[in-house]
MIKOLVO-67460 format. One line per field, with one value per residue (C-alpha): residue number from 1; residue in one letter; x, y, z. Coordinates in Angstrom, 1 decimal, padded with zeros to 4 digits. Layout:
% residues N
seq = (NUM:...)
type = (A:...)
X = (X:...)
Y = (Y:...)
Z = (Z:...)
//
This chain:
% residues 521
seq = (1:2:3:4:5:6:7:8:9:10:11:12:13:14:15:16:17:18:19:20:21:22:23:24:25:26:27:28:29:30:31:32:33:34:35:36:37:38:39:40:41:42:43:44:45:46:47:48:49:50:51:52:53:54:55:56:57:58:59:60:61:62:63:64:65:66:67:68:69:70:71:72:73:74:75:76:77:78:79:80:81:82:83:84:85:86:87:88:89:90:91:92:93:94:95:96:97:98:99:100:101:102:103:104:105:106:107:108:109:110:111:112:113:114:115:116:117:118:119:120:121:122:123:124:125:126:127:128:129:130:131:132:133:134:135:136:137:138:139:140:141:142:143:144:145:146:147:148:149:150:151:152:153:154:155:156:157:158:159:160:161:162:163:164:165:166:167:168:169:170:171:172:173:174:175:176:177:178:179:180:181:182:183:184:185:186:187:188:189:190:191:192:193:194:195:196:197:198:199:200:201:202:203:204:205:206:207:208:209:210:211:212:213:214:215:216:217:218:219:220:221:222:223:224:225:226:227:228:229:230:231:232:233:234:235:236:237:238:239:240:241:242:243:244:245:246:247:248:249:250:251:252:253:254:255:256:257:258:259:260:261:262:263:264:265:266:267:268:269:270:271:272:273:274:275:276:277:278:279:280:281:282:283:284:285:286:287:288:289:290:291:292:293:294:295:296:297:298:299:300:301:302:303:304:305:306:307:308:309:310:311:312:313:314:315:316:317:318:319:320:321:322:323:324:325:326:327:328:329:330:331:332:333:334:335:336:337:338:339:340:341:342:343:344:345:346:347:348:349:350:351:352:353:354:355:356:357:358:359:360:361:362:363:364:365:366:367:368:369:370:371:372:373:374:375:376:377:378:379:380:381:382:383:384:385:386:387:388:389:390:391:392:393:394:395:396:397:398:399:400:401:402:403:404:405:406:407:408:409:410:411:412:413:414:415:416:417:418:419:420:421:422:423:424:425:426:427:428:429:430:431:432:433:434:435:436:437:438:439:440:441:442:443:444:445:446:447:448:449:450:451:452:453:454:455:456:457:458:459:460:461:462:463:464:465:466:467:468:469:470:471:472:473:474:475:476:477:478:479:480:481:482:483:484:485:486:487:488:489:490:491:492:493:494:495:496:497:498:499:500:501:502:503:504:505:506:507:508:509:510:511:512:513:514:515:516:517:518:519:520:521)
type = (X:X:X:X:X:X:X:X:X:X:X:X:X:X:X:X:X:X:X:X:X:X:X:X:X:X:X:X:X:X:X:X:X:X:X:X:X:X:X:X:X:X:X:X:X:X:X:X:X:X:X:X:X:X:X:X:X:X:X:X:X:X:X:X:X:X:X:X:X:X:X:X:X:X:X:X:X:X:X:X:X:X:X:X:X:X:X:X:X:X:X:X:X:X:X:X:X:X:X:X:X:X:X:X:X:X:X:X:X:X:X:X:X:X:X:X:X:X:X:X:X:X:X:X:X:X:X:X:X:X:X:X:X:X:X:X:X:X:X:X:X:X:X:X:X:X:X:X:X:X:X:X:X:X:X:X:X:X:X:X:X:X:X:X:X:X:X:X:X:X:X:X:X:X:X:X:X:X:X:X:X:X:X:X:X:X:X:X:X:X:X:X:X:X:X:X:X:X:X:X:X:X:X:X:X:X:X:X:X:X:X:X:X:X:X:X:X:X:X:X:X:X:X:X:X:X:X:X:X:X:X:X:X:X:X:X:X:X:X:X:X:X:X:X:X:X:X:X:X:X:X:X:X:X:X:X:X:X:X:X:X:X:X:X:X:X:X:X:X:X:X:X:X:X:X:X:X:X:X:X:X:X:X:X:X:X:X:X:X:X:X:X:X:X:X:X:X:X:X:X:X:X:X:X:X:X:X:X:X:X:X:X:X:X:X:X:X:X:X:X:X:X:X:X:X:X:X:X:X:X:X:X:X:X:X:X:X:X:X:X:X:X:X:X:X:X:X:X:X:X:X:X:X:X:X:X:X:X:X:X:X:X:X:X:X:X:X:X:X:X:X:X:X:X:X:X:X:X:X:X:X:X:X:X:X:X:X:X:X:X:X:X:X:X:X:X:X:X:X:X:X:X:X:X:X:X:X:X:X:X:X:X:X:X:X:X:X:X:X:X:X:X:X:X:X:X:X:X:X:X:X:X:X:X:X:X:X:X:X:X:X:X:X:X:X:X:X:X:X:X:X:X:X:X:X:X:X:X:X:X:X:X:X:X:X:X:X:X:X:X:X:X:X:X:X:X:X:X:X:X:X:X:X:X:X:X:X:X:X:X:X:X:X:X:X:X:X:X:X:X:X:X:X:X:X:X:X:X:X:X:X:X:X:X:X:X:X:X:X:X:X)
X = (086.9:088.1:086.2:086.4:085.9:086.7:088.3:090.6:094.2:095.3:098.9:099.4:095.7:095.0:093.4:093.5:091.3:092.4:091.5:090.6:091.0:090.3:090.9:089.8:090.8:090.4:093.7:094.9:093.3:095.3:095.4:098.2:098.0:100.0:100.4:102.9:100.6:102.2:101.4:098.3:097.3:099.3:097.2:094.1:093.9:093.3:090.5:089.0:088.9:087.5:084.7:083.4:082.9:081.3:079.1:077.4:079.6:081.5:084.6:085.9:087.8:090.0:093.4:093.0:095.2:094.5:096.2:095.8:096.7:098.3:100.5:104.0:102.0:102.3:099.4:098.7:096.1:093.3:090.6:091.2:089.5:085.6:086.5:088.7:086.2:083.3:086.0:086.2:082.9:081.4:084.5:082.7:079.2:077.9:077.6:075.3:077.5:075.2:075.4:076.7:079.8:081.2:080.1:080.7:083.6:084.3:086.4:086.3:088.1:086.4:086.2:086.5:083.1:082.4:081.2:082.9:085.1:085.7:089.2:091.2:091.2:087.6:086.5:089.4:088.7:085.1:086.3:088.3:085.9:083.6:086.3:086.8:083.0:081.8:078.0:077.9:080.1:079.9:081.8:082.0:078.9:081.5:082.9:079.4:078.6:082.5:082.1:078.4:079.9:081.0:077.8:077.3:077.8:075.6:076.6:075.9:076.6:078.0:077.8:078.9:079.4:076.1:074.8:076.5:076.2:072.3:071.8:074.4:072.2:069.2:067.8:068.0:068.4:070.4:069.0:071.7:073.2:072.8:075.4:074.6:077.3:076.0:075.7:078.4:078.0:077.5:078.5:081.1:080.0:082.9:082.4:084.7:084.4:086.6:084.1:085.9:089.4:089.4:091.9:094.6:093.0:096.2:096.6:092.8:093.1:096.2:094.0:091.5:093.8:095.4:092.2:090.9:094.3:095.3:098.4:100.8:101.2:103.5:102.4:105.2:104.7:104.9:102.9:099.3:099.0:096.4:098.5:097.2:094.0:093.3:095.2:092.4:089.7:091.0:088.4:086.0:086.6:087.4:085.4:083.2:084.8:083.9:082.5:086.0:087.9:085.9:086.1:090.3:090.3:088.3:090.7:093.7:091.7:090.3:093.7:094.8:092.2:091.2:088.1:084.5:082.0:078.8:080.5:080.1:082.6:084.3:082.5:084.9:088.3:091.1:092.7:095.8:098.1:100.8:102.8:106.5:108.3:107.4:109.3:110.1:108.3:104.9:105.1:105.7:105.1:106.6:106.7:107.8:104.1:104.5:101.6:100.1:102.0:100.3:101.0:098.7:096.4:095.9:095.2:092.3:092.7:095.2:098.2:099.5:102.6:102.7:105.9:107.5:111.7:110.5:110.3:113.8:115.3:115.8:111.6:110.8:113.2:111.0:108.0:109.9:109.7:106.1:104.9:106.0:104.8:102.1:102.5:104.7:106.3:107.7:110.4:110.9:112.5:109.2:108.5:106.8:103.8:102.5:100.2:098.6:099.4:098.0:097.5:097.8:100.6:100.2:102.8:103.1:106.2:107.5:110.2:113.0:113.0:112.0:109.2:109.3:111.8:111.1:107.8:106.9:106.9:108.7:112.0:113.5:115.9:117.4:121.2:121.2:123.4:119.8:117.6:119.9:120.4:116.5:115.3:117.9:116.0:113.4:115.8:115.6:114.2:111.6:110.5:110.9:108.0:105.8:103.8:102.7:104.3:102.7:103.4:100.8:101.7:100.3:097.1:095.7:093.1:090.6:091.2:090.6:087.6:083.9:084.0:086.2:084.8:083.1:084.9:083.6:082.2:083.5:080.3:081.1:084.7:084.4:081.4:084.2:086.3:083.6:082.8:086.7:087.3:084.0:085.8:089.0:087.0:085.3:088.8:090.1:087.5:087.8:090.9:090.6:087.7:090.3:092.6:094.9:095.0:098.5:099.3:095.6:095.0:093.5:093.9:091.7:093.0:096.0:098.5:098.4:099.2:102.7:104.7:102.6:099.6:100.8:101.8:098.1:096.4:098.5:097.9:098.7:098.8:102.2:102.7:101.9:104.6:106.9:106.2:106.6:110.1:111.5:110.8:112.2:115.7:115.2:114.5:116.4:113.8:114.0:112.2:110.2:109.6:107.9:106.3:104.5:104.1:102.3:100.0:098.9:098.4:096.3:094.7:094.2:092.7:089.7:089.0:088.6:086.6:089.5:090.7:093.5:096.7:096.6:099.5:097.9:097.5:101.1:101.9:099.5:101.1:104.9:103.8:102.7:106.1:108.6:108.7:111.5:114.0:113.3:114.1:116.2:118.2)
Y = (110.7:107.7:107.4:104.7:104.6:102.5:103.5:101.5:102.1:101.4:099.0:098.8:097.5:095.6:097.2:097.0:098.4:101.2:101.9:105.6:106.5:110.0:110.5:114.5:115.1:118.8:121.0:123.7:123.0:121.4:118.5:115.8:113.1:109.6:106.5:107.4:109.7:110.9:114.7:114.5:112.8:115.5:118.5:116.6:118.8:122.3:120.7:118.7:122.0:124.3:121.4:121.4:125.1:125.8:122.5:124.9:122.3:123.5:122.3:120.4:123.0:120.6:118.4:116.2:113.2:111.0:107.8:105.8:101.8:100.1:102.5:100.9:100.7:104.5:106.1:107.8:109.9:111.8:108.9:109.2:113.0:111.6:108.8:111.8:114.2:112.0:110.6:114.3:115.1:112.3:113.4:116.5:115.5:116.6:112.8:111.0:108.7:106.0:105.8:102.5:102.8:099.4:097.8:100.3:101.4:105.4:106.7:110.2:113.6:117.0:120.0:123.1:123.8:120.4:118.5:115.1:114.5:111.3:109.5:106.3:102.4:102.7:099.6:097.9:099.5:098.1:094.9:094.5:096.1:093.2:090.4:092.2:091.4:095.3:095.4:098.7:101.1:105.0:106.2:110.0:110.1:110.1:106.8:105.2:103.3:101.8:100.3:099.3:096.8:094.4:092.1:091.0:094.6:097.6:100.7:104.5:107.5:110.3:114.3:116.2:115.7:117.6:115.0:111.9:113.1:113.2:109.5:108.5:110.2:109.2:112.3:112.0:108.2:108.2:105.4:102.6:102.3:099.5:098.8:097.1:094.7:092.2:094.3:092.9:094.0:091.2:092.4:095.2:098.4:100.6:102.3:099.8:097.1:094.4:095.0:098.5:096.8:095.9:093.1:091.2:088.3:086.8:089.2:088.9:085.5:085.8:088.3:086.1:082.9:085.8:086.7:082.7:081.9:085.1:085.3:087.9:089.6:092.2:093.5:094.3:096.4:099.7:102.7:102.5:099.1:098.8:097.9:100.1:099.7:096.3:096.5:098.9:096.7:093.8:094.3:094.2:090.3:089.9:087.7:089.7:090.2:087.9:088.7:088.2:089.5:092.8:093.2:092.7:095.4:097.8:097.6:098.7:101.5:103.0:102.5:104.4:107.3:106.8:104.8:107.1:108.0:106.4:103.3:099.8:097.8:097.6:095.9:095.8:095.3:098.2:099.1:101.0:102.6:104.9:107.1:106.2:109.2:107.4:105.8:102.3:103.8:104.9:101.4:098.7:100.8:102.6:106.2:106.7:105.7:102.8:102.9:100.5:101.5:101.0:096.7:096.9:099.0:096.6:093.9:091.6:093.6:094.7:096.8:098.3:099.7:101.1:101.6:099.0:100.0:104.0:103.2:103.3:099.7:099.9:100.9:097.7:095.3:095.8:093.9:090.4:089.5:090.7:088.9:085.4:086.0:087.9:090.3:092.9:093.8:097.0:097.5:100.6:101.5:102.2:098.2:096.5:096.1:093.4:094.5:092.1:092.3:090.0:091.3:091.1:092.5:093.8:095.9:097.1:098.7:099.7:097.0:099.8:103.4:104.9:102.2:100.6:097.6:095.2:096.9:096.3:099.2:101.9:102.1:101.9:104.4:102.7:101.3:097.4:098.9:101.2:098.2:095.6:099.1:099.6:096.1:095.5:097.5:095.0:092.6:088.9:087.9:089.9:089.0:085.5:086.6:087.5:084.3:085.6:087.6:088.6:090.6:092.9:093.5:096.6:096.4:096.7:098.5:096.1:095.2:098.6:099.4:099.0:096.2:094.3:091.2:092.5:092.2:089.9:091.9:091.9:090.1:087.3:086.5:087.0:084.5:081.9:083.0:082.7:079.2:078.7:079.8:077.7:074.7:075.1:075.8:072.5:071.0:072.3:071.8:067.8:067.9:069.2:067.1:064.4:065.2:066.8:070.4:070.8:073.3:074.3:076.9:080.3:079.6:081.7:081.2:078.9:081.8:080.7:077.4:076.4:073.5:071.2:072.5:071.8:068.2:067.5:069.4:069.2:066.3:065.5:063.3:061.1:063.4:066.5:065.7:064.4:068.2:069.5:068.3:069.2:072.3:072.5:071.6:073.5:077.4:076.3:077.3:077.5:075.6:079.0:078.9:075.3:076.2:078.9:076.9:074.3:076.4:078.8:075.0:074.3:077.6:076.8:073.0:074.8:077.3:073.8:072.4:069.3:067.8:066.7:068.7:067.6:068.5:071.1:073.5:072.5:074.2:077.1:077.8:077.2:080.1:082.5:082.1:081.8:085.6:086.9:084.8:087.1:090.2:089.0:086.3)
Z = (101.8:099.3:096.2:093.8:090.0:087.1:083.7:081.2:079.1:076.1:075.3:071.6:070.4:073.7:077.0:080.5:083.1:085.8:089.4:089.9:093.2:094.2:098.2:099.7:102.8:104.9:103.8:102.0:098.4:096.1:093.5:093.2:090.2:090.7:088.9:085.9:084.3:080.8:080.0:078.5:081.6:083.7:081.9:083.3:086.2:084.1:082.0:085.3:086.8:083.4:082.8:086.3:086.6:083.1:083.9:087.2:089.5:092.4:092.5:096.7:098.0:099.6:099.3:096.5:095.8:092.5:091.7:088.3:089.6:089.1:089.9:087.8:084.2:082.3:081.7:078.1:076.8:077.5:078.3:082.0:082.4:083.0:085.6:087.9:087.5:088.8:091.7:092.8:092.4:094.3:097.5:097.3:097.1:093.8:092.8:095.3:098.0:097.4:093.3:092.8:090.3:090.8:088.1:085.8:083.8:082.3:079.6:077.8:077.5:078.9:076.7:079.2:078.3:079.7:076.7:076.5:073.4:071.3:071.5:070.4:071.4:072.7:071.4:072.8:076.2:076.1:075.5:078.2:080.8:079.5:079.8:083.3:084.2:084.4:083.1:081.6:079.9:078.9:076.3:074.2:072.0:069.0:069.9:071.3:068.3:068.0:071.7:071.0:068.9:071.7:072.9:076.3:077.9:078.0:076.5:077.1:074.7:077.0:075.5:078.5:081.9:083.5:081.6:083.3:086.7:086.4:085.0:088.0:090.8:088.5:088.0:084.0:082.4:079.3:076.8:076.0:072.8:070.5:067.7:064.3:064.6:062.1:059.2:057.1:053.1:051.0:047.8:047.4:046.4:046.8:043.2:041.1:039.2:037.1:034.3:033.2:032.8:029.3:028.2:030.8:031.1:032.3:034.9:036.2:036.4:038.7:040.8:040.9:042.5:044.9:046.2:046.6:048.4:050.3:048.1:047.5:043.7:041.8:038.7:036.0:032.7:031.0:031.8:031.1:030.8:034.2:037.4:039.6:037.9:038.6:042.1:043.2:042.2:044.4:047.2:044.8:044.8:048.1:050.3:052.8:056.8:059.3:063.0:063.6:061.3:061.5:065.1:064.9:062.5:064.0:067.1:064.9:063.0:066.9:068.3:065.1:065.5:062.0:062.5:061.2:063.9:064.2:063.1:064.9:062.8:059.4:057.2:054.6:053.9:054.5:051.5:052.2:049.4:050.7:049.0:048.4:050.2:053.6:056.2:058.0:061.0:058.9:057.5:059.9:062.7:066.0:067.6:071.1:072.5:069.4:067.0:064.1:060.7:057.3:057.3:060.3:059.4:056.5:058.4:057.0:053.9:050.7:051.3:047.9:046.8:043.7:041.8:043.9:043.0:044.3:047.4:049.5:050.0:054.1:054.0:051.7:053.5:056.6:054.9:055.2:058.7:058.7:055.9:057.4:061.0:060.0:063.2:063.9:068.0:068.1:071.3:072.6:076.0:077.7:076.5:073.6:072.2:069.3:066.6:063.9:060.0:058.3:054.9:051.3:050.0:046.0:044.5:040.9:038.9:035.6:034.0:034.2:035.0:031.8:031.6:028.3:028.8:026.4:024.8:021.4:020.0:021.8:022.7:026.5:026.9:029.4:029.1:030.4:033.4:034.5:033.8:036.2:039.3:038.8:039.2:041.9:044.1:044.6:047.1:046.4:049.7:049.5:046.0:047.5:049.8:047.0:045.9:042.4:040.0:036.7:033.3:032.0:028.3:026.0:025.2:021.6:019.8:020.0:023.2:024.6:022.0:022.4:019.7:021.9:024.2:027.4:030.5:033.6:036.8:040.0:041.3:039.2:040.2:044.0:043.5:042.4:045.3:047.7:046.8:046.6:049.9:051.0:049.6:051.6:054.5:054.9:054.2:057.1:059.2:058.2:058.6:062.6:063.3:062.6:064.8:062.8:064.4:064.1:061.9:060.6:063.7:062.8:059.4:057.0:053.3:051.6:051.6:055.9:055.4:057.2:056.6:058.8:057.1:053.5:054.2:055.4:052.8:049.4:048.2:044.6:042.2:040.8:038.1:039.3:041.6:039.0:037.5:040.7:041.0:037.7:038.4:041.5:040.4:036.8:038.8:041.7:043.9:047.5:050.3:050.8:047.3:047.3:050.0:048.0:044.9:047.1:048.7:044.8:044.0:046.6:045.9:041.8:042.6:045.3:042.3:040.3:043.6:043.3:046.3:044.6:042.9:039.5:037.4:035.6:038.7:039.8:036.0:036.5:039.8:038.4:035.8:037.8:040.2:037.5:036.4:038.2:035.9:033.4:035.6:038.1:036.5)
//
């Protein structure tokens, strides 16, 4: 007998469905798995058989042939054990012949006692049974919530497998899940707050036009001075996730195995903030099955590197194709697979090795030959990536006392960024309802902008150009760096609610790029 069911697989973040077919046929028992099953797949057949006895089932005693089409796609994971044990139990009659499973799509691992276990990608793998026109989907109980989060299909939260078989032959309904999928945090409240860093008004100011525009910043100064500090209160001013954006990034973080349980969607940004021992492959991504690294698991969100010149060269190098395209395909020899990255990259670092460079009042230790093989670390095309770069001095007494001026809270600068990013959106959407599409397409902040969308959308005025091009021959900046001057521009008039680049935030801009002469030469 030929029995049909329905399951899904996982390629990088995106899914596709699977045809389990299970065919028993009278012969000397025996059980035979096809369709380039990998060896988690392979093991299958000892957990099918554990979970099936321990669940009071009786296992066919009969010739059992599986196959997992298509048939010339591999197979990985653990997702497929539900789907083959219901093909088999319904060849043997346990599951009713007339249950209707073709509308219907399975995923889960068995436990040997016959519980059904959480695993990766299940959000993606509802998704695609939707898109595939299946009406309802069952998932592990630990992953429910994460697939509830797709609308237009009906969900069901799966514990064991005793379980499943008596809502198939409709002895015991299980109750479909529903998934808050709209409850999106308006106001941060991850613990932190802008209002505890005392002093650096320069450098919140520069946080403050990187968070509006999307833009990439590195933080220079001595120790103690707040880098880190302020880089861990940027999602504090970040605008909250889209329906989108959320959904994109929960994908990454299920594929990942990282995402909590119980959980529909992210509802706030990732903040991500390895440690710099790792490696090319933890950060950009890659493994033999290739997984998201840490630029993808920022996605939609901040990805800092603190003391920027520790990390090895080859591992930082890796960031400058991502942070153009703003994706990442990873080849192996078993294929390729593309995973999104768009993020916002903020790096901090000491001004030598010793740390104190050029402070006030304590000497560097450094000899200039340390200060140049230290700085040289950070490669010029990369810093050419990063649109901001900023100098956080010593603070003083009375900037760090209780007497000093009281700092602005978080809730008060991402209102400004907010209504910033507002601004820019009804730009754009002018700007396609005239036509011009070209080069505005799944853009979210200024930092996206290309060349096309620049010349639509940076318009300035004659002497903000005039500025614009003395500056341009005085740094000797490249066409990547106008680019980037344009677009923190852009970014500094929409904080000002201006249409129009005056000269003033081409000078603000200029400023805020013009750091690395000092450093780099």
């Amino acid at each position: 007998m030929l029995s049909t069911v329905f399951s899904a697989g996982l390629s990088g973040i995106e899914s596709y469905t699977v045809t389990v077919e299970v065919d028993g046929y009278p012969a000397i028992p025996g059980f035979w798995l096809v369709g380039l099953p990998d060896a988690a797949v392979k093991e299958a057949n000892e957990r099918i058989h554990s979970a099936c006895f321990n669940s009071g089932f009786r296992f066919p005693e009969m010739a059992l042939t599986v196959n997992l089409a298509p048939a010339d796609r591999k197979k990985e994971g653990s997702a497929f054990d539900v789907p083959m044990l219901l093909g088999i139990l319904r060849c043997g009659g346990t599951l009713r012949q007339d249950a209707v499973l073709t509308d219907k799509c399975f995923v889960g691992e068995l436990s040997l006692t016959g519980a059904v276990r959480g695993i990766k990608g299940v959000l993606c793998m509802c998704a695609a049974a939707k898109e595939a026109g299946f009406s309802e989907f069952y998932a592990p109980e630990a992953n429910a919530k994460e697939a509830a989060a797709v609308e237009g299909i009906t969900v069901y939260a799966v514990k064991t497998i005793k379980q499943l078989v008596n809502h198939l032959n409709g002895t015991e309904p299980i109750t479909p899940v529903k998934g808050d999928v709209h409850a999106f945090d308006k106001a941060y409240d991850g613990g932190i707050d802008f209002i505890d860093v005392k002093g650096q008004s320069s450098a919140k100011r520069a946080m403050e036009i990187a968070a509006a525009g999307g833009h990439n910043i590195l933080l220079i100064g001595p120790p103690g001075t707040g880098k880190s500090m302020l880089a861990k209160r940027l999602p504090s001013i970040l605008p909250p996730l889209t329906f989108d954006e959320a959904i994109e990034t929960t994908k990454i973080h299920s594929v990942s195995g990282i995402l909590p349980e119980n959980i529909s969607l992210l509802t706030t940004r990732p903040f991500r903030s390895p440690h710099h021992t790792m490696s090319a492959v933890s950060l950009v991504g890659g493994g033999t099955n290739p997984g998201p690294g840490e630029i993808s698991l920022s996605h939609n969100g901040v990805l800092f590197l603190d003391e920027l010149p520790e990390f090895p060269k080859l591992v930082t190098d890796t960031l400058r194709q991502p942070l153009e395209d703003r994706k990442i395909t990873i080849t192996r020899a078993s294929g390729r697979v593309t995973f999104p990255c768009s993020f916002m990259l903020v790096a901090a670092m000491n001004p030598c090795r010793c740390g104190y460079f050029g402070h006030p009042t304590k000497p560097c230790t450094c000899t200039p030959a340390d200060v140049k093989r230290y700085i040289s670390k950070v490669s010029g095309p990369l810093l050419d990536r990063i649109d901001i770069q900023v100098e956080l001095p010593s603070l003083s007494f009375t900037e760090l006392s209780a007497s000093g001026a009281p700092s602005e809270p978080s809730s008060a600068i991402r209102a400004r960024v907010v209504a910033a990013r507002a601004f820019m959106r009804k730009r754009l959407e002018e700007e396609i309802a005239s036509g011009g599409k070209r080069g505005l397409e799944n853009v979210f902040c200024n930092a996206q902008l290309d060349a096309a969308g620049i010349r639509r959308t940076c318009r300035t005025t004659k002497e903000a150009s005039e500025l614009l091009r003395s500056a341009y021959d005085r740094l000797g900046l490249s066409a990547r760096g106008y680019d980037r001057v344009m677009r923190m521009a852009r970014t500094i008039a929409d904080l000002d609610s201006s249409e129009i680049i005056e000269a003033e935030h081409i000078a603000q801009a200029i400023a805020l790029r013009s750091l690395d002469r000092k450093y780099w030469g």
